[in-house]
N, C-alpha and C positions, 0 to 999 in steps of 0.2 A: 206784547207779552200775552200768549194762550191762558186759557182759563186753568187749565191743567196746568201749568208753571205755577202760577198762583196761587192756587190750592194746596199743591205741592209744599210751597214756601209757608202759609200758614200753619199747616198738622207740622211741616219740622219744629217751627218756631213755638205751639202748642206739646209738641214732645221736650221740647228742652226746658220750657218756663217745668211741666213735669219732673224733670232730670232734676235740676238747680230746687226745687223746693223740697224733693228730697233729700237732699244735705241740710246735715245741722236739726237740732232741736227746734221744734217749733212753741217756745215759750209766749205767750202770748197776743199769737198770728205774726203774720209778714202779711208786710204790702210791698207789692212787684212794682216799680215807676217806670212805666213806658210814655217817651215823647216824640212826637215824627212832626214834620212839617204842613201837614195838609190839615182841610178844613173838617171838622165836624159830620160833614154829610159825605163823605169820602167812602168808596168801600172798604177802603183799609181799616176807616177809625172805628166803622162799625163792626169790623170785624174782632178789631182788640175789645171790643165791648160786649161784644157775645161773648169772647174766650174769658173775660173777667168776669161775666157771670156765673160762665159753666164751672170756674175757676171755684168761684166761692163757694157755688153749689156742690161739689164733689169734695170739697176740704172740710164742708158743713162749716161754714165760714170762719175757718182758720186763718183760710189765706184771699186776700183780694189782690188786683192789680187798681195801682194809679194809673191814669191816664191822659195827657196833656197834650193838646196840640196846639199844632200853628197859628191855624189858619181863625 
C-alpha cells in the first residue's frame, strides 16, 4: 500500500470523525471510541492518537477520541 493511499485514507477518516461531530448538540463533550487490531507502536495507532489530540485541541476539549487496541 503507497504512502499516498494512506494518507489519503487518514484526512478521509479525520474528515468524517469532522462530519459526525457535527451532528447533534454537544452537551457535555463526546468521546469518539476507535478499536483496530494492531499493537501500540503501529503507525496506524499513532496516527489515531495524533487525530485525538488535534481532535481535542480544535473542539477546546469538547470532544476527545477513545482509543483501544489489540495488540
Amino acid at each position: 500500500m503507497s504512502v499516498e493511499i494512506k494518507r489519503t485514507g487518514f484526512f478521509v477518516a479525520l474528515a468524517s470523525v469532522f462530519l459526525l461531530a457535527g451532528c447533534g448538540e454537544t452537551r457535555g463533550g463526546k468521546v469518539l471510541t476507535l478499536a483496530h487490531g494492531l499493537d501500540e507502536g503501529h503507525t496506524v495507532h499513532r496516527a489515531m492518537v495524533l487525530m485525538g489530540d488535534r481532535l481535542e485541541e480544535y473542539s477546546d476539549g469538547r470532544m476527545r477520541i477513545a482509543i483501544y487496541s489489540g495488540g
